[in-house]
C-alpha positions as CSV (number, residue, x, y, z in Angstrom):
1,X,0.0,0.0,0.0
2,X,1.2,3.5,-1.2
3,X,2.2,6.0,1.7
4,X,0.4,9.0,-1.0
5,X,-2.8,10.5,-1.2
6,X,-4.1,11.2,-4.7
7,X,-7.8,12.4,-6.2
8,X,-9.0,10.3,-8.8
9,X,-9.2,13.1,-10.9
10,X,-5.9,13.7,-11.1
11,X,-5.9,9.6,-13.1
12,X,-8.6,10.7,-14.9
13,X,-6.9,13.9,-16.2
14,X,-4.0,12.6,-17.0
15,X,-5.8,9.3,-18.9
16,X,-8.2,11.9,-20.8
17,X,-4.6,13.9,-22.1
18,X,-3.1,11.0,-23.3
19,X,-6.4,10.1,-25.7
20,X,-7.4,7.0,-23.4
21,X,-10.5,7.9,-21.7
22,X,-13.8,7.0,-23.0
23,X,-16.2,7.4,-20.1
24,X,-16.5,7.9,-16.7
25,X,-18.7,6.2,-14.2
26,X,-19.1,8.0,-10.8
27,X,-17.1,10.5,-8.8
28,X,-14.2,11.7,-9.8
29,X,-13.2,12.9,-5.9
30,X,-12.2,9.9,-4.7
31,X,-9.2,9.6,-2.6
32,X,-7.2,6.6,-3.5
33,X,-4.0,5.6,-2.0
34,X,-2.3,2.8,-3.5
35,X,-2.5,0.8,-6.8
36,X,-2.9,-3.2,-7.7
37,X,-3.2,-5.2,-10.2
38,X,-3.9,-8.1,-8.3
39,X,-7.0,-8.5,-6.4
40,X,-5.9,-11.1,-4.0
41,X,-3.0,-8.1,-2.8
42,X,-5.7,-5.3,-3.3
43,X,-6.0,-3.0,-0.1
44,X,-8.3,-0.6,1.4
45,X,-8.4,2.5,-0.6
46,X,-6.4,0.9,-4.3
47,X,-7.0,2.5,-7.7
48,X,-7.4,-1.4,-9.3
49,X,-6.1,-1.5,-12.7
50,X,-7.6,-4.3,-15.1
51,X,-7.0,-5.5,-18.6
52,X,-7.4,-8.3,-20.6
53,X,-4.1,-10.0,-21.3
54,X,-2.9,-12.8,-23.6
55,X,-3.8,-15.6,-21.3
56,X,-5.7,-14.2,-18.4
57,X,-8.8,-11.5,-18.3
58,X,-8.3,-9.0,-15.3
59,X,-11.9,-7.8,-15.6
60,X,-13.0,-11.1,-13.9
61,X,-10.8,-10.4,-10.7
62,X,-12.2,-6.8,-10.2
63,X,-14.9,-7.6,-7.8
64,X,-12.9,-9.5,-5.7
65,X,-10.8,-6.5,-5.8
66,X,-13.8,-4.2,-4.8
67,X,-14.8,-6.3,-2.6
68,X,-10.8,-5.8,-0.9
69,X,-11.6,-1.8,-0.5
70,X,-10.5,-1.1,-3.7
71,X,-12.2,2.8,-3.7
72,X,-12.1,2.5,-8.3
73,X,-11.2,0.7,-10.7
74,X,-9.7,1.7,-14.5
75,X,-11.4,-0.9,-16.9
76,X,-11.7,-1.3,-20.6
77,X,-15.0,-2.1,-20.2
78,X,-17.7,-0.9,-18.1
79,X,-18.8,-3.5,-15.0
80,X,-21.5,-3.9,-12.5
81,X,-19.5,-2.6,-9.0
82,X,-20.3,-0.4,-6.9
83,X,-17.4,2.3,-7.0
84,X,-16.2,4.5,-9.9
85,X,-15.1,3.8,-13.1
86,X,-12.7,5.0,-15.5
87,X,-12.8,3.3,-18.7
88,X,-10.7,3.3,-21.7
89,X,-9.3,2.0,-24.7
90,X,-5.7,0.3,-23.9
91,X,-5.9,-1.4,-20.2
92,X,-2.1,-1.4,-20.3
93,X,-1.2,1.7,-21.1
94,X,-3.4,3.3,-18.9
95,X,-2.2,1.0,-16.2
96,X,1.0,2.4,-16.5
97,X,0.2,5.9,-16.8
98,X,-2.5,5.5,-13.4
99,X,0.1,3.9,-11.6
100,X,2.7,7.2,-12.3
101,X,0.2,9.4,-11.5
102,X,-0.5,7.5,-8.0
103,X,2.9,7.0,-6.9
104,X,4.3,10.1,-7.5
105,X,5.9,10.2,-10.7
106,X,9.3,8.8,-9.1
107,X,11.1,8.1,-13.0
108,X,10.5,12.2,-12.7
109,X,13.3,12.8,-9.9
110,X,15.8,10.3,-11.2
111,X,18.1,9.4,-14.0
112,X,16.6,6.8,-15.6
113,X,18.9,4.4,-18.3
114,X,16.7,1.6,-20.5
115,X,19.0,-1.2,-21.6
116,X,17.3,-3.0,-24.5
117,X,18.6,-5.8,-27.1
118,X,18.7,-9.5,-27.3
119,X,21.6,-10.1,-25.7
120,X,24.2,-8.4,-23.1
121,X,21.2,-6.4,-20.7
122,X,22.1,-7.8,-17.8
123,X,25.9,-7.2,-17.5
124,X,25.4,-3.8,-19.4
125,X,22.7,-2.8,-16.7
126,X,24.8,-4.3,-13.9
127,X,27.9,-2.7,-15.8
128,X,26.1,0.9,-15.5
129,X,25.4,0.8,-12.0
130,X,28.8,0.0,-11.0
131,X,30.0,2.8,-13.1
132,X,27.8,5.3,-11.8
133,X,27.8,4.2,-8.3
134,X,30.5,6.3,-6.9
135,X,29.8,9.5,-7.7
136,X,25.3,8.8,-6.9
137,X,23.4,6.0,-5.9
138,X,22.4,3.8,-8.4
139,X,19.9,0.6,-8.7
140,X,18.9,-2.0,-11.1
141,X,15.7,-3.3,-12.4
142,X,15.8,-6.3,-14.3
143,X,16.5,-10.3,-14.7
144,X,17.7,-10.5,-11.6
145,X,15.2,-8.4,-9.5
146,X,16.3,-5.5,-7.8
147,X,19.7,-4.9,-7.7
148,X,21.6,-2.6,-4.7
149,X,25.0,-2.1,-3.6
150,X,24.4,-4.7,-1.2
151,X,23.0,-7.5,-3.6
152,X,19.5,-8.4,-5.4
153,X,16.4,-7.5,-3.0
154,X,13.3,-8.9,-4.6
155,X,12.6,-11.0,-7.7
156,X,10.7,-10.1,-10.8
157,X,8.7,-13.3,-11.1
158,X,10.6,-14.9,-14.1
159,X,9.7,-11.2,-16.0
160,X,13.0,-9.2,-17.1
161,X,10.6,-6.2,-16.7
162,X,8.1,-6.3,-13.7
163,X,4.5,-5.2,-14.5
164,X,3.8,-1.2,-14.6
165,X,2.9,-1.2,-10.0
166,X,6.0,-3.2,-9.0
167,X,8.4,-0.9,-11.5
168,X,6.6,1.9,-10.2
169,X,6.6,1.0,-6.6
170,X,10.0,0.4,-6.7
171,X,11.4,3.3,-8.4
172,X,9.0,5.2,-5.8
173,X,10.5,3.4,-3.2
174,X,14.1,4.4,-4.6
175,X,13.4,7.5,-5.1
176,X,12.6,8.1,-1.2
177,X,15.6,6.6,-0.5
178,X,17.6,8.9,-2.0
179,X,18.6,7.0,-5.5
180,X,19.7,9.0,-8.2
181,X,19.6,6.6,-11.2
182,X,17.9,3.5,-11.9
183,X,18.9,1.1,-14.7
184,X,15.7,-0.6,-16.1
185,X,16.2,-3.8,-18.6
186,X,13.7,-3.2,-21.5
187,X,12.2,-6.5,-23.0
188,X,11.1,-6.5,-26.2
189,X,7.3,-7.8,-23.9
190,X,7.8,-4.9,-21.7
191,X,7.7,-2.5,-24.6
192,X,5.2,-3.8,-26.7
193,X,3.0,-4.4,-23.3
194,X,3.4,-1.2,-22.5
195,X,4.7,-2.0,-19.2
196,X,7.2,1.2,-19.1
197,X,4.7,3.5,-20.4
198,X,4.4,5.6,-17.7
199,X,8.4,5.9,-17.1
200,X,10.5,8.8,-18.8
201,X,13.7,7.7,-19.6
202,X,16.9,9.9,-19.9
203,X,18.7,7.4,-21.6
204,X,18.3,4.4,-23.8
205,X,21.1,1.7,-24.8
206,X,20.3,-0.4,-27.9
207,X,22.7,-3.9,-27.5
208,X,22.0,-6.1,-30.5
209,X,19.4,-7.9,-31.9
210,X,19.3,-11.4,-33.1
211,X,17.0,-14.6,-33.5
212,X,14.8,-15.0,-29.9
213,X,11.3,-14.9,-29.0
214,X,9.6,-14.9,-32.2
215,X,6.8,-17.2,-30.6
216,X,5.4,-14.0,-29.1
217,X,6.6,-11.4,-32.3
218,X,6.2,-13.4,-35.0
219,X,9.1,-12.4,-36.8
220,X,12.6,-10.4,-36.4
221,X,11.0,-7.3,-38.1
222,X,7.9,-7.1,-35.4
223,X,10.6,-8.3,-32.5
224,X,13.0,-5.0,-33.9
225,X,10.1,-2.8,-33.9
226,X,9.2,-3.7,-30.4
227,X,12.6,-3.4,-29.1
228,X,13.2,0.5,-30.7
229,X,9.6,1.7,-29.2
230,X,12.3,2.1,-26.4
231,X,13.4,5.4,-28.2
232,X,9.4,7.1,-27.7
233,X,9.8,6.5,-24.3
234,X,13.2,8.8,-24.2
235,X,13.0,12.6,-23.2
236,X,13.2,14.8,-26.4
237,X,16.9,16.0,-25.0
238,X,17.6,12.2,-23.6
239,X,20.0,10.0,-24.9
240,X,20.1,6.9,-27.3
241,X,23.8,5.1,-26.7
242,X,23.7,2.7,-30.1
243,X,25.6,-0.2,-30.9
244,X,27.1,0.6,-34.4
245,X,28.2,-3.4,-35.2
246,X,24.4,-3.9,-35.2
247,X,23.0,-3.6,-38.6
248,X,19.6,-4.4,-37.3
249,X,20.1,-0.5,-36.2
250,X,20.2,1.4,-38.5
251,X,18.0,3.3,-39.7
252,X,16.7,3.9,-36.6
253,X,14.9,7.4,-36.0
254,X,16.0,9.3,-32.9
255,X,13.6,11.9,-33.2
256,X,15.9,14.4,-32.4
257,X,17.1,13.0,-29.6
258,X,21.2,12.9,-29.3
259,X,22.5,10.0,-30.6
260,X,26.1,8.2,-29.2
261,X,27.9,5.1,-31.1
262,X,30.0,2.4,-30.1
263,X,31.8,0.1,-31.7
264,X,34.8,-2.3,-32.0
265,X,35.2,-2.6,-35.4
266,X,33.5,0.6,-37.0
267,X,34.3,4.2,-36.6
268,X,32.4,5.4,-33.3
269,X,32.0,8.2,-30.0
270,X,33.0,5.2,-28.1
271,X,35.6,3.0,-29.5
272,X,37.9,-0.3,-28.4
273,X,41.0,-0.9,-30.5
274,X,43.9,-3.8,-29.7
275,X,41.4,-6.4,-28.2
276,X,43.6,-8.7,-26.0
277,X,41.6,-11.9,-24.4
278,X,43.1,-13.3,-21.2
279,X,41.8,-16.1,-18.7
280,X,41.4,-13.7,-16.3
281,X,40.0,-11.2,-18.2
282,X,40.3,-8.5,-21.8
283,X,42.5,-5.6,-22.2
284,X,41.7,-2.9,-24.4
285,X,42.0,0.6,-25.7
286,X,38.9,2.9,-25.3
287,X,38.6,6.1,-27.1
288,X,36.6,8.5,-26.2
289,X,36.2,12.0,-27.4
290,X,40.0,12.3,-29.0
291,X,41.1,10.5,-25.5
292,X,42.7,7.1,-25.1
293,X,42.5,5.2,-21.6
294,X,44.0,1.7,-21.9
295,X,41.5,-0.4,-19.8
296,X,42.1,-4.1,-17.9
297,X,38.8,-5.6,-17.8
298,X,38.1,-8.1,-15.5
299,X,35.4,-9.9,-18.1
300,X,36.5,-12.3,-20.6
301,X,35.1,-12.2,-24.2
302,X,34.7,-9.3,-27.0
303,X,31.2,-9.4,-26.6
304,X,31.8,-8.6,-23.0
305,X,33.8,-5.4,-24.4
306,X,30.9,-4.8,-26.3
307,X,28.7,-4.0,-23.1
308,X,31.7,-2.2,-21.5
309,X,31.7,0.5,-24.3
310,X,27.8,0.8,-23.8
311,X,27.4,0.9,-20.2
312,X,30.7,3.4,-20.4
313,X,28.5,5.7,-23.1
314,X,25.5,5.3,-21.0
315,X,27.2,6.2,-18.0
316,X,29.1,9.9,-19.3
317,X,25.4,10.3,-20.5
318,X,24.3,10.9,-17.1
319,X,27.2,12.6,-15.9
320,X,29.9,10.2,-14.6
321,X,33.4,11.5,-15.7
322,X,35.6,9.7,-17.9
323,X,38.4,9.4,-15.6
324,X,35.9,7.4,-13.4
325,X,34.5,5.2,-16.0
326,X,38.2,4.2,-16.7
327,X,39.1,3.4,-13.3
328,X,35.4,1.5,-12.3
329,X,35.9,-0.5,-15.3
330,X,39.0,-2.4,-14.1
331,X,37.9,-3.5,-10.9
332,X,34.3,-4.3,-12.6
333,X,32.3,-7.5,-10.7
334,X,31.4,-11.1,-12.1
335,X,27.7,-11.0,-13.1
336,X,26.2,-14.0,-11.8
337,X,25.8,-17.1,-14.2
338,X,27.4,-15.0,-17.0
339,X,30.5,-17.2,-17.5
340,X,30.8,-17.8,-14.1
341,X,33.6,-19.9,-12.6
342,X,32.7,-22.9,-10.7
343,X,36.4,-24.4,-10.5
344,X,39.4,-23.4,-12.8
345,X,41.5,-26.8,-11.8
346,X,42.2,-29.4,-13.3
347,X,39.6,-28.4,-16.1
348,X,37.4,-25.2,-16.0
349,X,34.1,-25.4,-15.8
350,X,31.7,-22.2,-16.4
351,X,28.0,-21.6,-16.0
352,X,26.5,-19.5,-18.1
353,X,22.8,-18.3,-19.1
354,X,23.3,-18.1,-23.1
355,X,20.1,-19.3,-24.3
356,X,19.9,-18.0,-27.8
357,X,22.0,-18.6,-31.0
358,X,24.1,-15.5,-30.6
359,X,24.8,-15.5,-26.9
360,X,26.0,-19.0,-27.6
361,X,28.5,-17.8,-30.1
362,X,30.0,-15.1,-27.9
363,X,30.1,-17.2,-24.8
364,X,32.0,-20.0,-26.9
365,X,34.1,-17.5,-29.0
366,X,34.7,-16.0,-25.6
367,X,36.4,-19.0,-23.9
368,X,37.5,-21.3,-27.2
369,X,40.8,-19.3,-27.6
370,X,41.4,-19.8,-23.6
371,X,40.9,-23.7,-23.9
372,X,44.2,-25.5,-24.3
373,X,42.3,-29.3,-24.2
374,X,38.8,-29.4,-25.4
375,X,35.8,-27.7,-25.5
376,X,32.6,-29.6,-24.0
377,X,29.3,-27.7,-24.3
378,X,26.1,-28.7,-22.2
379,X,23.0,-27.1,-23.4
380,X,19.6,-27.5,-23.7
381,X,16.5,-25.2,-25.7
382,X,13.4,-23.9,-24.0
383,X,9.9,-25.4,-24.0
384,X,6.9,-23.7,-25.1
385,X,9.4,-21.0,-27.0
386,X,11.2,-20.0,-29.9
387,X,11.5,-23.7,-31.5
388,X,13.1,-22.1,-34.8
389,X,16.1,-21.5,-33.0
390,X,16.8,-24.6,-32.0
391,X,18.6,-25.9,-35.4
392,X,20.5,-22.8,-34.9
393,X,22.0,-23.0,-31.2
394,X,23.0,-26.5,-32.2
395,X,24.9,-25.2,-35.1
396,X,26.4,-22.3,-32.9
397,X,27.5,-25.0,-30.6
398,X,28.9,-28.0,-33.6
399,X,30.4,-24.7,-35.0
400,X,32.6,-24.5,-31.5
401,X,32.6,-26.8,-29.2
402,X,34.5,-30.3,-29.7
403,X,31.8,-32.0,-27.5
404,X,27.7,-31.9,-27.0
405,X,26.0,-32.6,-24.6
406,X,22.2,-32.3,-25.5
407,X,20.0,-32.3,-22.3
408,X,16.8,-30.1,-20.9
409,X,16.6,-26.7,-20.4
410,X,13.1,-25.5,-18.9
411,X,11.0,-27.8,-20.7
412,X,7.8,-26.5,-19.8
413,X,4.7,-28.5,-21.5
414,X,7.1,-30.0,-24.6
415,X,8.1,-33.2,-24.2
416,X,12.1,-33.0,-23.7
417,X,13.3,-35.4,-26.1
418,X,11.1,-33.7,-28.7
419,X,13.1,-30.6,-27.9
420,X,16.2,-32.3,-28.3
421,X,15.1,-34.3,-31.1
422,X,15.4,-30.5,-32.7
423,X,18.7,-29.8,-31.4
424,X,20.0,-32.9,-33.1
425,X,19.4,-31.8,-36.3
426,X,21.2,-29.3,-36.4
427,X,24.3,-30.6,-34.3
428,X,25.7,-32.1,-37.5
429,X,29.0,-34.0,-36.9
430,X,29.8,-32.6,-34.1
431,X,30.1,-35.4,-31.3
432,X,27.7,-35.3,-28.7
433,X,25.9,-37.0,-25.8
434,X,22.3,-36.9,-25.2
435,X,21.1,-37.3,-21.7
436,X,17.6,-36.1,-21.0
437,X,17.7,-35.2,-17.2
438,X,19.9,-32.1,-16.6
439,X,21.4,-33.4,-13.0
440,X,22.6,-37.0,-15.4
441,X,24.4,-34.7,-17.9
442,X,25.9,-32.8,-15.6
443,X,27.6,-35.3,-14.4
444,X,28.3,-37.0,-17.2
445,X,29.8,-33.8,-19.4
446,X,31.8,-33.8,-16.3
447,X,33.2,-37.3,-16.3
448,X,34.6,-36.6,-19.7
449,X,36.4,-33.7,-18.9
450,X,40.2,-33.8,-19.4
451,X,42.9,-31.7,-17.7
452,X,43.6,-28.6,-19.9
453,X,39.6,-29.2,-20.9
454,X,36.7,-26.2,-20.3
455,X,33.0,-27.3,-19.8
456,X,30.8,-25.1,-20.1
457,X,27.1,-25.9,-18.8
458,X,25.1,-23.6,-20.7
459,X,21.7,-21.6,-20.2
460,X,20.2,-22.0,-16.8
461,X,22.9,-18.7,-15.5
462,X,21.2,-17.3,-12.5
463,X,18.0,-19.3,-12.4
464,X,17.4,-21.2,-10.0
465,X,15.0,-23.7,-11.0
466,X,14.2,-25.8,-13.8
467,X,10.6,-25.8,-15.5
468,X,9.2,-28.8,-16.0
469,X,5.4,-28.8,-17.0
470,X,3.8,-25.9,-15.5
471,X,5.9,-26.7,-12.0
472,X,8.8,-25.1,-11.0
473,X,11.8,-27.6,-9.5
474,X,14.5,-26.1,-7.5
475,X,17.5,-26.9,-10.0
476,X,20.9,-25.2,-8.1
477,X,23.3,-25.3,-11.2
478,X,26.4,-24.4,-9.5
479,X,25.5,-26.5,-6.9
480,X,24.5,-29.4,-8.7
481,X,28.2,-29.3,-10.7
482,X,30.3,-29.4,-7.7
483,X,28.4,-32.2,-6.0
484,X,29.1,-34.2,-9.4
485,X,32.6,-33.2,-9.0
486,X,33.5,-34.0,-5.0
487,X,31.8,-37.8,-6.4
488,X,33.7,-38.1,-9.0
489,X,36.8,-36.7,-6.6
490,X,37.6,-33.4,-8.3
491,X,37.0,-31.3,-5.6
């Protein structure tokens, strides 16, 4: 529950500017003090907020809600209840706007820096923060909840970007707390749900885009229109920090909004030259405005260099001084399951959360040069997803890795072998094992490691769990490998 007061005509004013209003039923003078968009949470005095989604019909929960003290409701469609109604013509939108206007308008008295693309949003966000953090407090919003100085404070609910209350709740919260920027990770479903609607942003970084979730867009031209409806949601004098190696961006209109480059190969505002990969990490030179700062970075991989340069770009946007950039980015932190380290002895073995066909490449391109013995790849494709990318991450991997191991990755509804059934054709020659139960491969992609070898186990990252019909299993990755290796006397 909200600690402000607001009228209900201030929702309704702000709903009927923005073209979404098409009737009002009952008083405007309501107080309301909170928001929800879930009845069973709903509280005394909450402006409810109802749409119909893709799976789910919120209308159908609203008397519950009432019947919670919810003092109104915004609807797209008129109901029998007995407290007012505002009703319009886009649920979400509105929802996002309402929930703004509620709390405060909190994306109003901070910096706020969108990080969209297919790949890199977590370590770029993450990246940002740590870059910005000396000089002001700084937060991120994304994959892995709510991230502080002191660690991640609250899950998103398997959701990159939370729904339009929780964002705003927590940038609210932030806000009162004295935070001065907030990193959000844009999804592609946040932006085309409208889930950030209500948010300015001062910045916007655009990653890369490449083959995932064309279940839900259909194909890669709807999924790259999705992904730059990030740029509307920009101030007019904000910021859009643009990764120039990206074909898929160009073209893109920045409405006169200033636009920055980066690039490793290309000529850029943000540029790395004399890329040198180590196990421990990537040296490079950074130019910057005419000035050259030669950089140890403590991630490993180009692609890693990549979200350095933007999270460096994103972070001069808002004000952090170059000199600082340079010296945060050498003693930059490990991002949790992105190529994570469970043992370096006598064979490495990483976890990492690559999922799609080009965050398989640049994890393998990534540790393939650092891999005196062989490279053994265990990896799995998601359930109820994406299935024409399958062929693809098998090819990514046959195209790297000396072995396969083909096992389950969130199965969801599918059957597993179906899914690897997929994965198999496109694996080619490329020797493999096939092991349907995760925990079994595991250990078995283990028990064929040599000295001098790298396994990496590849996918799950940071998740905790492993979906398997519509139940979620705890599934400890990191966890999982080192039991494997103290039984088969590793560790």
């Amino acid at each position: 529950m909200s600690d402000v007061t607001c009228a209900l005509h201030e929702v309704l004013d702000v709903l009927r500017t923005a073209g979404l209003l098409t009737e009002v039923r009952g008083s405007g003078d309501v107080v309301v003090r909170g928001v929800s968009q879930d009845s069973r949470t709903t509280v005394k005095d909450d402006l409810f907020l109802a749409w119909k989604g893709t799976q789910d019909d919120a209308h159908d929960f609203v008397p519950g809600a009432v019947g919670r003290g919810a003092s109104a409701v915004v609807v797209e469609r008129p109901l029998k209840v007995d407290v007012p109604q505002l009703v319009v013509r886009d649920g979400r939108r509105a929802a996002a706007l309402a929930a703004d206007v509620v709390l405060g308008s909190p994306s109003e008295r901070m910096a706020v820096v969108g990080v969209t693309g297919t790949n890199g949003k977590t370590t770029t966000s993450l990246l940002v923060r740590h870059l910005v953090a000396p000089e002001k407090r700084a937060a991120v919003i994304g994959t892995l909840g709510l991230t502080l100085k002191d660690g991640v404070r609250a899950a998103t609910e398997d959701l990159t970007t939370p729904g339009p209350v929780q964002l705003t709740e927590w940038m609210r919260d932030l806000s009162a707390k004295s935070y001065e920027t907030v990193v959000i990770e844009a999804s592609s479903h946040a932006i085309e749900q409208h889930r950030l609607y209500g948010t300015s942003f001062d910045v916007a970084v655009f990653t890369n885009l490449s083959q995932d979730h064309l279940d839900y867009h259909g194909d890669m031209e709807a999924y790259r229109a999705a992904k730059l409806g990030l740029v509307r949601l920009v101030s007019e004098d904000g910021t859009l920090v643009v990764n120039a190696d990206d074909d898929a961006w160009e073209g893109l209109e920045a409405g006169g909004r200033k636009v920055v480059s980066y690039s490793l190969i290309r000529k850029a505002d943000v540029q790395a030259r004399d890329i040198r990969l180590r196990s421990t990490g990537t040296s490079f030179r950074m130019t910057v405005a005419g000035q050259d700062l030669n950089i140890s970075f403590p991630l490993i991989g180009r692609y890693n260099v990549e979200n350095a340069l933007a999270a460096s770009a994103a972070a001069i946007a808002v004000g952090v001084s170059l000199e600082c950039v340079a010296q945060r980015l050498e003693v930059a932190p490990q991002v949790a399951g992105r190529l994570e380290a469970v043992v370096a002895e006598p064979f490495g073995v990483l976890i990492d959360f690559a999922h799609t066909p080009a965050a398989l490449e640049g994890a393998l391109e990534a540790v393939r040069p650092l891999t005196e013995g062989r490279l053994i790849v265990l990896f799995g494709a998601g359930g109820d997803r994406d299935r024409s990318k399958r062929r693809r991450m098998a090819q990514a991997v046959a195209r790297l890795a000396d072995v396969a191991v083909l096992t389950s990755d969130n199965p969801r509804t599918e059957d597993p072998d179906l899914i690897i059934d997929d994965l198999v054709e496109g694996i080619g020659s490329t020797d493999f094992i096939r092991m349907t139960d995760r925990r079994d491969a595991i250990r078995k992609a283990l028990e064929v490691a040599r000295p001098g070898d790298t396994v990496v186990l590849a996918g799950k990252g940071h998740e905790t769990y492993q979906v398997v019909g519509k139940e979620k299993q705890p599934f400890l990755e990191a966890d999982i490998a080192r039991d494997a290796l103290r039984e088969l006397g590793v560790l």
